[in-house]
N, C-alpha and C positions, 0 to 999 in steps of 0.2 A: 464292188468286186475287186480283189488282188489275186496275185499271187508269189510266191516266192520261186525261188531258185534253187538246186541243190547239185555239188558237183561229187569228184571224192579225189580227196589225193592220194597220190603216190609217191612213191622213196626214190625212183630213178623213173630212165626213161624204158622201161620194161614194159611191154605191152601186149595184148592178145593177139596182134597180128606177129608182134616181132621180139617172143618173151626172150631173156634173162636168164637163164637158170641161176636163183643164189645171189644176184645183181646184191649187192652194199648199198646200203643210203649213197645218195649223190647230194651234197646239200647244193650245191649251188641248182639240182635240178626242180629240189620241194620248191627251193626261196622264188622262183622263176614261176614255176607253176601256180604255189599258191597267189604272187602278186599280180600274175594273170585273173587269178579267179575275181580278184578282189578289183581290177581295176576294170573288169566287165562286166561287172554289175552282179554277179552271181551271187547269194545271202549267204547259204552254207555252203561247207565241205564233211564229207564223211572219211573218219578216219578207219577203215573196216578192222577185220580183225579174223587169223585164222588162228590153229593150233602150229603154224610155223611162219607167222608174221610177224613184222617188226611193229613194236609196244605204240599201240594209238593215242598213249598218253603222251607220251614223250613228242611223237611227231606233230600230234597237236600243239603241244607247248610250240612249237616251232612254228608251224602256220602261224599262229595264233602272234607271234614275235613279229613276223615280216608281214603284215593285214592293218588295215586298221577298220573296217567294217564286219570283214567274214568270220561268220561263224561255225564253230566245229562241231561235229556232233562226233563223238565218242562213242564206237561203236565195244560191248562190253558184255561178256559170258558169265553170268554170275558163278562159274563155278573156278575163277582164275582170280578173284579178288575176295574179301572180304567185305562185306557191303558197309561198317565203318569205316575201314580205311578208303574206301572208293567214292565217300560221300566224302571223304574232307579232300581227297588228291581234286576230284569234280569242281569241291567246292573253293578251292587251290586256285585252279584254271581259271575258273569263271570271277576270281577277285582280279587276279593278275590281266587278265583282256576285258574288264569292264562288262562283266555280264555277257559275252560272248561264245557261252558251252550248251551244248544239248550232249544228250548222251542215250542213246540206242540198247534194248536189250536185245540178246540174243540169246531165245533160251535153246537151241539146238536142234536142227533138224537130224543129222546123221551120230546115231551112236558109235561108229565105226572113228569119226572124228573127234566126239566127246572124249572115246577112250582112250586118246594119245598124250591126254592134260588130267589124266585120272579119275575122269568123271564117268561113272559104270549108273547112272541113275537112268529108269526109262522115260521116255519122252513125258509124262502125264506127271511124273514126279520133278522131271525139270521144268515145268511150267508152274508148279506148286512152288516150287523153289524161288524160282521169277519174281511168282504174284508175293510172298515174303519180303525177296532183297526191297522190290520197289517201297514197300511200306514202309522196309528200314530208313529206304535213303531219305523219304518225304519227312521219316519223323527225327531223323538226323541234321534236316537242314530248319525243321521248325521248331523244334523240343527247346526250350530254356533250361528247361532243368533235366538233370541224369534220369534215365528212363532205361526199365529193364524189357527182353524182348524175352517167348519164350512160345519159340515155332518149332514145326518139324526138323527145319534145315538149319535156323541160326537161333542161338542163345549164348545172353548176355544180361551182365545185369550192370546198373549206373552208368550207362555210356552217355557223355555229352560231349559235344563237337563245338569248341568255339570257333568256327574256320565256319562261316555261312554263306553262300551264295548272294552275290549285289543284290540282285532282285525279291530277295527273299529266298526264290527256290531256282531249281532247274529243269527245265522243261524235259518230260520221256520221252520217248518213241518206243512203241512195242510194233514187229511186226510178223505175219505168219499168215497162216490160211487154213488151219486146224479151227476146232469148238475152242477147243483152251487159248487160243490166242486172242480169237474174237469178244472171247468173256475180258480173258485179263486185259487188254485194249481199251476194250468199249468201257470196261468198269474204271479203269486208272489210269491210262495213257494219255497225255497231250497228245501225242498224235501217232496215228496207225500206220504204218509201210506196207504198200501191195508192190506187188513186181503188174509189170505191162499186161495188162489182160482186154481183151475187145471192151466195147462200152458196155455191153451188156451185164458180161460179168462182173467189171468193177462194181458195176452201180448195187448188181446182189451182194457185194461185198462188203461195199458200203454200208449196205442197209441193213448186214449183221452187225456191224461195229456199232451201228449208231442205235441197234433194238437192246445191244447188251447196254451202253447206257444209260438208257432209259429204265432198264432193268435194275438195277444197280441205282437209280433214282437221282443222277446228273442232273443239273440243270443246262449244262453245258456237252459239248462233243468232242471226241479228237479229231483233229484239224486231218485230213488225209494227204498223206505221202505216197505219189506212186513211178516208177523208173520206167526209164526208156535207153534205148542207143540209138541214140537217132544217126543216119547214114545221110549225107545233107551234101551236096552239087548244086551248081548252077540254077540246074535244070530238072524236074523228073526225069527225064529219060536217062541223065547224065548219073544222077544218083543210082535209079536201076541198076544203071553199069559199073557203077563202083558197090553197088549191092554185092552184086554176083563174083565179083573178085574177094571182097572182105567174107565171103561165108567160103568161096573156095582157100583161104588162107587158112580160115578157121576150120577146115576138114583135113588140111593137110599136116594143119601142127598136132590135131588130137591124132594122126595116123603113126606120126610121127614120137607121141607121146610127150609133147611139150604143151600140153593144154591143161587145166587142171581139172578136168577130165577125161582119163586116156578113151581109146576104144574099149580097153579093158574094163572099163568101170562099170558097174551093175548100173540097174536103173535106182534111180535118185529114192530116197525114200520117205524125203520129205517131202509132205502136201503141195505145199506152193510149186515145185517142179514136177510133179506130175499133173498138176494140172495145166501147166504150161506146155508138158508132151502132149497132153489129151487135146487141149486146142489146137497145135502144128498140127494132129495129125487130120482135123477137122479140114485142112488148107493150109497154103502157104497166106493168103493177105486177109484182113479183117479191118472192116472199116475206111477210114481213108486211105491207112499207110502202115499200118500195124504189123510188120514182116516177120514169120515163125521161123524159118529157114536157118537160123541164126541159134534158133532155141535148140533144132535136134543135134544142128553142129559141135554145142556146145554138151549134150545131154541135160540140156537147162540144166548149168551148174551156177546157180545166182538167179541175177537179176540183167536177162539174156533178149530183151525181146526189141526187134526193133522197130523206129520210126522211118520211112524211104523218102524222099522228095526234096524238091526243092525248097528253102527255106521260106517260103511262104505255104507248102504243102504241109510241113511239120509245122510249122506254125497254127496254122487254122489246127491241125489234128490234136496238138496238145491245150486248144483253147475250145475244142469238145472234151477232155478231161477236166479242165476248171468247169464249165459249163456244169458237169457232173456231181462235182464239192469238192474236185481235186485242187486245193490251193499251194500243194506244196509239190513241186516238180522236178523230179531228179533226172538228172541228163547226163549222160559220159555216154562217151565214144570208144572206138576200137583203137584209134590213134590219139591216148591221150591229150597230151597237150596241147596239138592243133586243132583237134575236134575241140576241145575246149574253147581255144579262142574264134574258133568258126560260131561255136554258137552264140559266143558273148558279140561277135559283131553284128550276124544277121538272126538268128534267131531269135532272142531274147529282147531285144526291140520291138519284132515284129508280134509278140504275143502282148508285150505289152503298151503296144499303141491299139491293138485289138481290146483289151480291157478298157482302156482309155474311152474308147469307141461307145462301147454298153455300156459305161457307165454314165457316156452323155448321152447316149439314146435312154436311159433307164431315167434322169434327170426330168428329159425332156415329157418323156409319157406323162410322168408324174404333176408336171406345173400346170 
């Protein structure tokens, strides 16, 4: 039994509790942060990506300079790149860091956002779109010879790519909570992203990702990615308490209109955020430590859901998500870069001396 680690960088020190508006790259803030990530053990970093964010290609090249283990995952809208040029810039990255790229699709939950980079397609046509680019990139980084393409969305003909990925290829990520992401996931994806949902629902979540596989006639599965914010103190009690201040922060800047969902903002209208409202409104706790509170604060704008306790509470709690199939574990904080190093000293240890644990208990049954 493993599992990995997943952070996400930032450009400055702008943050949910204490944003920026407009903040500049800070480089000495990436070079500091990313060598935080790198020197606590954490695998990847995600570079996100909006319709007024700074280019996650670029900042990964950067990570990726100042690291010698972490890797990047490239988060990526097919409808802002062309899916050759994005297989050789990928395939770029991943020669220059030694095999070190993953790359994330994102085919669009808010058309209100699509429309600002000229994308006017409906949701069911951007994931059409999606399940295309990914074919392109696969047979872009395996094709020897010029191969013509002739889809809905891309055509082309004798395209070849001598610029190929170390490893051969580069690992996807699709992630969503719609039928069409579960398909294109389960059918093509290395690995799936859910946002924080109770045990119960990931694991129905899971078990769509893993039936469209099967479907689709896999011999194999995508590895499952799912996020947290974990709020981590001392102590339980101590964490509560600094619970209750981080979502009072987080009510006062969306009042304030500094959040990047004001109060004005409709309700979300992608799947995965409403059902992230439909669970908060079920309770504020779920499970061991699972905090919602955080999700209405924010109108679940992302991947908003938190973990409360002390670092052995979050600990045990995110090793009933491995327990689950979740082996890929995304964690960030509300105060980036010391939540980051909070985790990488007591957290991150502690789940992985717990695996250590089963796997010698698992040894042991077996002899």
């Amino acid at each position: 039994m493993s599992a990995e680690f997943i952070s996400v960088s930032f450009p400055n020190a702008s943050n949910d509790l204490h944003p920026i508006p407009d903040a500049p790259v800070d480089p000495s803030y990436l070079e500091r942060y990313s060598r935080a990530l790198d020197d606590y053990g954490f695998n990847y970093t995600l570079l996100p990506y909006s319709s007024s964010s700074f280019d996650p290609f670029t900042l990964g090249a950067t990570v990726l300079a100042h690291t010698k283990n972490l890797k990047i995952i490239v988060a990526l809208r097919p409808n802002t790149v062309y899916p050759t040029v994005a297989a050789k810039s990928l395939a770029t990255l991943d020669q220059l860091s030694g095999g070190r790229v993953v790359v994330h699709f994102i085919a669009g939950g808010s058309d209100e956002e699509q429309a600002r980079e000229g994308d006017f397609l409906d949701k069911e046509a951007r994931y059409e779109r999606q399940e295309e680019y990914i074919r392109i990139l696969r047979l872009a980084w395996t094709s020897k010879e010029p191969f013509d393409f002739e889809g809905t969305h891309y055509q082309f003909k004798g395209f070849r790519s001598a610029v190929r990925p170390t490893n051969g290829t580069i690992p996807i990520s699709v992630g969503g909570s719609s039928d069409a992401a579960y398909r294109i996931g389960g059918s093509l994806a290395d690995i799936f992203g859910l946002w924080g949902e109770p045990l119960k629902e990931t694991k129905e979540q899971i078990d769509r990702v893993y039936a469209e596989a099967a479907k689709a006639g896999r011999t194999d599965r995508p590895r499952i990615w799912v996020t947290f914010r974990p709020i981590v103190a001392e102590t339980d009690e101590l964490a509560w308490q600094k619970a209750h201040r981080v979502v009072d922060r987080l009510n006062d800047n969306r009042e304030k209109g500094l959040s990047r969902s004001p109060l004005s903002a409709p309700r979300p209208a992608n799947i995965g955020s409403q059902r992230l409202l439909e669970i908060a409104s079920r309770g504020d706790v779920h499970d061991r430590a699972l905090w919602y509170p955080t999700v209405t604060a924010t109108n679940a704008a992302g991947a908003t859901t938190a973990l409360v306790g002390s670092p052995r509470t979050i600990a045990d709690s995110i090793l009933d998500y491995i327990d689950l199939g979740c082996d890929l574990i995304s964690i960030r904080g509300y105060d980036n870069f010391n939540d980051a190093v909070d985790y990488g000293r007591y957290i991150l240890p502690l789940v992985r001396e717990g695996l250590r644990e089963r796997e010698g208990t698992k040894k042991s049954a077996a002899a």
